[in-house]
N, C-alpha and C positions, 0 to 999 in steps of 0.2 A: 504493500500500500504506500510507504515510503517513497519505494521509489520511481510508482507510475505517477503520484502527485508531483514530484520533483521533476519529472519529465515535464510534464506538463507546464507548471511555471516557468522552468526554463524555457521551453519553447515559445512560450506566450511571449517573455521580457524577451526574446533571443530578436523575436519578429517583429521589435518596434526600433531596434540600436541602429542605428548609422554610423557604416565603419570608413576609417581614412586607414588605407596600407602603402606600405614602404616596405623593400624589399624582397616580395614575394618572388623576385628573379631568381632570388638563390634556391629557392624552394624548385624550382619549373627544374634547374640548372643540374639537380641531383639529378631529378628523376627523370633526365632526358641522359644521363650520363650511363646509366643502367644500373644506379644503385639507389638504396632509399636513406631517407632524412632519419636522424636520432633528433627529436626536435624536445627542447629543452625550455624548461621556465620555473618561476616563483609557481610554489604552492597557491600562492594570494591570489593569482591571476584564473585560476583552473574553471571558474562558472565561464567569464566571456571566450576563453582557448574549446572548453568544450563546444560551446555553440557553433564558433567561425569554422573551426576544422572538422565537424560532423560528416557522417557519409564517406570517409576517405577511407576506411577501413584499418584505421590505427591502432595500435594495441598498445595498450598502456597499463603497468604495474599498478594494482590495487591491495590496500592489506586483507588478509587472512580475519580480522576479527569483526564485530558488527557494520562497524562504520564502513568495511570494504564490502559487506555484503551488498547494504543499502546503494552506495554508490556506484559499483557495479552492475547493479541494475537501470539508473539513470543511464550512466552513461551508453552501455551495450541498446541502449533505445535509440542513443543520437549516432548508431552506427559504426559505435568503436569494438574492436576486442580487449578482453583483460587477461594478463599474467597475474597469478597471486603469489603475492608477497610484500617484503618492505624492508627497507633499512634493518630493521630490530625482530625481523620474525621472517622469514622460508625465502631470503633475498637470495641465495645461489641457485636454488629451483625455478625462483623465478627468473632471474636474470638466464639463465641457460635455455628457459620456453624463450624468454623474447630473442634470443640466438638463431634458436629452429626458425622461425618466425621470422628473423630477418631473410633467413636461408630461401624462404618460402617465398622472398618479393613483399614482404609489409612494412610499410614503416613503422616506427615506434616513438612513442609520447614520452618522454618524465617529466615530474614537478622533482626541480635538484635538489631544495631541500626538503621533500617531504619525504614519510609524512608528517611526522612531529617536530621538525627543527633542526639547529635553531633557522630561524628563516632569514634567508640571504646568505645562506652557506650553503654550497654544492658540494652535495656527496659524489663518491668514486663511480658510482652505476653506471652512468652515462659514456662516461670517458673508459671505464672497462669493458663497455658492449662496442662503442667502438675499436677501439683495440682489435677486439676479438670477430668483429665482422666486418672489418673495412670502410663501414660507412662514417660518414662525415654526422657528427653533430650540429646542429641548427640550432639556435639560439634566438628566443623570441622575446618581448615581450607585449602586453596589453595592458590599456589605462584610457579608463571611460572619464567623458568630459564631470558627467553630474553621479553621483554615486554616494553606497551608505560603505560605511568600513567595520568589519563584525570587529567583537573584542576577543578574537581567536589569536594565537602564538603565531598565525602567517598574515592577520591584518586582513584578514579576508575580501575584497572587492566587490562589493555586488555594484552591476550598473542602474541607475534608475533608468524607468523604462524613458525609450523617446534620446537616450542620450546619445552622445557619439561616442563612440568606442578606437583609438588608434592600434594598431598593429606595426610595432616597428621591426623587422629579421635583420638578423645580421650574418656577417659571413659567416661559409662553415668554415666547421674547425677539423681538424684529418688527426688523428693519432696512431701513426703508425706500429704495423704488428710487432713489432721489436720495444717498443718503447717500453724503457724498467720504471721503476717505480718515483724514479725524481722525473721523469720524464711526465710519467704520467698525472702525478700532483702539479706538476706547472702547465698541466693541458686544465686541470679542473680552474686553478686559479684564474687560468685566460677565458675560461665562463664566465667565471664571478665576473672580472671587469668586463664582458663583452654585457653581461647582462646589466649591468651599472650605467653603461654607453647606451645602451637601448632603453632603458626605462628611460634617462633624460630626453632621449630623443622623441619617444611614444609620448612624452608632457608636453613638449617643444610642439609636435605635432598640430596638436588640440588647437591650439592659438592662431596656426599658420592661416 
């Protein structure tokens, strides 16, 4: 019941937002190359991400306990797949389905710091699936003109309906299969700041 009402609102608020996008070339640019996006964001952003990238058949890591039950459900509405797990519970099972998965031709979704934190810290998931599958990481973010902010640990975003919503991407990021382990913390760091450069820029937007 959760989570056919949550569809529902979502799609309701989804089908009044007004979006402004910037750099959705990189996105076009993977998947004309013959591989697919790891596309990456704040936990905070995840209601307006789900709605714009619906229908694309994304597969995106959910927890294992209630809350991933319920959300799971929303989302698999707007046309995504889930892998189950999380930072803190079945993350090398999951991380291995979204492997096969990449293997399969799908892209895949994460929130880098979810699901519980802290937020605006990117965990290793991302930058270890690429690693392991070749593909580039994509780096997003989203930031609605008028909006309420829950009192959650990720600042949660909800847009009010009728607003404009920006979408900024930025370039991918490649981490190659050899890369050890300083290699691969300084590929997560270079998130953090790509995603630092996008939020300003996703604010910047709203005003142009």
């Amino acid at each position: 019941m959760i989570a056919a009402l949550g569809y529902r609102l979502i799609a309701l608020l989804g089908s009044t937002l007004r979006w402004r996008t910037e750099g959705l070339e990189h996105l076009d640019a993977i998947t004309a190359s013959g591989r697919q996006p790891i596309m990456a964001f704040w936990h905070g952003r995840i209601l307006s991400a789900t709605y714009f990238f619906r229908r694309r058949g994304i597969v995106v890591m959910t927890s294992e306990n209630f809350d991933g039950e319920w959300i799971a459900g929303i989302i698999e509405r707007f046309g995504y797949e889930t892998a189950r797990g999380s930072t803190s519970r079945g993350a090398r099972k999951a991380l291995l389905q979204l492997t096969r998965d990449m293997a399969a031709g799908k892209p895949v979704g994460f929130t880098l710091d979810g699901p519980r934190g802290p937020a605006g810290v990117a965990q290793p998931g991302a930058v270890w699936l690429a690693k392991a599958t070749g593909n580039p990481v994509l780096p997003f973010h989203l930031e609605a003109s008028r909006h309420w902010t829950l009192n959650s640990w990720d600042r949660t975003q909800i847009p009010r309906p009728y607003a404009t919503v920006a979408l900024a991407v930025g370039t991918p990021i490649d981490v190659p299969s050899d890369a050890d382990e300083a290699m691969q913390d300084a590929r997560r760091r270079e998130l953090e700041t790509a995603l630092e450069v996008l939020q300003q820029r996703a604010s910047a937007m709203l005003s142009e």
